[in-house]
C-alpha positions in Angstrom: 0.0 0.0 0.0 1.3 3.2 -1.0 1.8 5.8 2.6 0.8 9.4 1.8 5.1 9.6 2.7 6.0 7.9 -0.2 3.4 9.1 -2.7 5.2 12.2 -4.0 8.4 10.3 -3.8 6.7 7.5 -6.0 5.1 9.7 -8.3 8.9 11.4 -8.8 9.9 8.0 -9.7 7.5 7.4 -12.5 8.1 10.1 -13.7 11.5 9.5 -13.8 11.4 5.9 -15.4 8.9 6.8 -17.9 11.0 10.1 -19.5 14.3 8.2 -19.5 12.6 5.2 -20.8 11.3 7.5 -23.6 14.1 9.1 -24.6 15.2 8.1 -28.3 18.7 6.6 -28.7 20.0 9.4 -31.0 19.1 11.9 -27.5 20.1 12.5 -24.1 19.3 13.9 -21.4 20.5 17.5 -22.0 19.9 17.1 -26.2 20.7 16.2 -29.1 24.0 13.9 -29.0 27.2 15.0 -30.0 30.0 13.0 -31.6 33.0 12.6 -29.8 36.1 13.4 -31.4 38.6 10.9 -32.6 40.4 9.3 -29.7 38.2 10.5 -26.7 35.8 7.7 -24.3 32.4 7.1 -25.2 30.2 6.2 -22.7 27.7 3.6 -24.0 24.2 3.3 -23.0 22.6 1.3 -20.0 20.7 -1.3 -22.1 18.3 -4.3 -20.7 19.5 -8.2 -20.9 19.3 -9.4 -24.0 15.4 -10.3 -24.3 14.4 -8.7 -21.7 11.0 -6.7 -22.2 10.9 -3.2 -21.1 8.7 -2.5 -18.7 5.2 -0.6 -20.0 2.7 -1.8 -17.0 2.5 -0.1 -13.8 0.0 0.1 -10.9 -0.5 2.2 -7.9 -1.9 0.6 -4.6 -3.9 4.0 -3.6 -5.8 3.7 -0.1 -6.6 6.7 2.2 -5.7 10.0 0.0 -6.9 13.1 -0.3 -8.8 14.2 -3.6 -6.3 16.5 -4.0 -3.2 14.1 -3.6 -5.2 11.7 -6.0 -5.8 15.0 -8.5 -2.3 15.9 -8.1 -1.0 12.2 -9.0 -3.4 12.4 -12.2 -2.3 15.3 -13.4 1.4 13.9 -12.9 0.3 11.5 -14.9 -1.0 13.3 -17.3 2.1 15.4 -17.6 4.5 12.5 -18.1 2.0 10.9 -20.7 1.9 14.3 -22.9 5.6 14.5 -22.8 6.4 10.7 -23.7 7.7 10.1 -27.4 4.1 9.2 -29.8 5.9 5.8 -29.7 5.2 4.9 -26.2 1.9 7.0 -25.3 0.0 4.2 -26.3 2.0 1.3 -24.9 2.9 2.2 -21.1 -0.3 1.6 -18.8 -1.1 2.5 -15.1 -3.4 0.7 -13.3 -4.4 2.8 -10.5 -6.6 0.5 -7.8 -8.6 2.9 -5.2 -10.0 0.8 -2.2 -11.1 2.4 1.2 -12.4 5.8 1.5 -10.6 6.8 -1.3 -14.0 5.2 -3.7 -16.3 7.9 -2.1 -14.3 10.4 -4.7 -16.1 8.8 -7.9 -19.5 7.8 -6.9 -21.4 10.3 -9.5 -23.8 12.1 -6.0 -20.3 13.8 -5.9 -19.6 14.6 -9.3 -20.1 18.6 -8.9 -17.5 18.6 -5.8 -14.8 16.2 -7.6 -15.8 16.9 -11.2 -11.5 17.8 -11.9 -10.8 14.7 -10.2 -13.5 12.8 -12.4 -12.9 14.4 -15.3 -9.0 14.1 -15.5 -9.5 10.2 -14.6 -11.9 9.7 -17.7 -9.8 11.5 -20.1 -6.6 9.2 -19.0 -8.3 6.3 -19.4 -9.7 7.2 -22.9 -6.2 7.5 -23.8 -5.6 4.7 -22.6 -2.9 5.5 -20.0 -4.5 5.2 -16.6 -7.1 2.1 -16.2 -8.8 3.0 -12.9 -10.3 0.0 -10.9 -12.2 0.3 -7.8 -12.7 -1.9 -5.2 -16.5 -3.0 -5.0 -16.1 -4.2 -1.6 -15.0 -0.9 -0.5 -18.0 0.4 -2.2 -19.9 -1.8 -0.6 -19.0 -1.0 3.0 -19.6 2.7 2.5 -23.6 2.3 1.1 -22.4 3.2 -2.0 -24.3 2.3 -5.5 -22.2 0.4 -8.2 -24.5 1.7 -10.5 -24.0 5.5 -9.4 -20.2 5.2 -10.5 -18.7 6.5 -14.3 -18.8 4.1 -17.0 -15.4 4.5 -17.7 -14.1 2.9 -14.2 -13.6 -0.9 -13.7 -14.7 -2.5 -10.4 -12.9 -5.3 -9.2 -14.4 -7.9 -6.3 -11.5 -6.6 -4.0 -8.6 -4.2 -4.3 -6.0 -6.2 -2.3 -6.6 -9.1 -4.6 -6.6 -7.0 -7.9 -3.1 -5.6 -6.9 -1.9 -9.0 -6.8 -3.1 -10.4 -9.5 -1.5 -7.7 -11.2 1.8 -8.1 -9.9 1.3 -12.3 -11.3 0.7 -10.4 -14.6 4.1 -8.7 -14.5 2.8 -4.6 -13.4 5.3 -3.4 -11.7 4.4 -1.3 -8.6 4.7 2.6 -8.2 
């Protein structure tokens, strides 16, 4: 479960993997590369085992946030989705599973007072970048209708269980 202490730390951290992960071989960091002249070191690039897949799946383990902190991860998000190469906007996806109190933030009787929050979530899952799932059993326990939720977001039987089940599948946790 991710603390509120390590949120902004995590959130750093993504960023982090997904811009370096995105950066085109012929680039670095600080620009376009620049031939070395005759005779001097090159440094050669950190590059994965041979075969090895790089890693596009992510999830977040999100329990007892604000709406803001949740807001302020999207728009992170969103951020580090608008500045990723065209190549890799449609192949890295984070799966963000909300159990607890957190829930309470989509349940549409709410809309008007989280509509940014609501709002940011649907338009990073239409692009297919954020998947949100929420736990129905947290729904559940706080008299809250399924039915009352956004289309766009996925309920799973129980968030604990959904995060691992997406660690089997090879996510890899923010």
């Amino acid at each position: 479960m991710v603390t509120r202490a390590s949120f902004h730390v995590l959130l750093m951290a993504v960023y982090v993997v997904l811009v370096a992960c995105g950066q085109p071989e012929s680039e670095s960091a600080n620009g376009p590369a620049v031939a070395a002249p005759p005779g001097a070191a090159v440094q050669l690039p950190v590059t994965p085992a041979i075969n090895a897949e790089p890693v596009t799946h992510y999830f977040f383990d999100v329990y007892g946030h604000s709406a803001d902190e949740i807001t302020a991860l999207l728009m992170r998000a969103k951020a580090t989705h608008d500045n990723l190469p065209e190549s890799l906007q449609g192949a890295v996806n984070i799966a963000m599973v909300l159990h607890g109190p957190d829930v309470a933030f989509f349940a549409s009787d709410r809309y008007d007072e989280y509509r940014e929050l609501v709002d940011l979530a649907r338009d990073l899952d239409t692009l297919g970048y954020v998947d949100l799932k929420i736990c129905a059993a947290s729904v559940r326990n706080r008299g809250l209708d399924a039915q009352r939720f956004p289309s766009f977001i996925e309920f799973v039987p129980y968030g604990p269980a959904e995060v691992n089940r997406l660690k089997s599948e090879g996510y890899v946790r923010l």
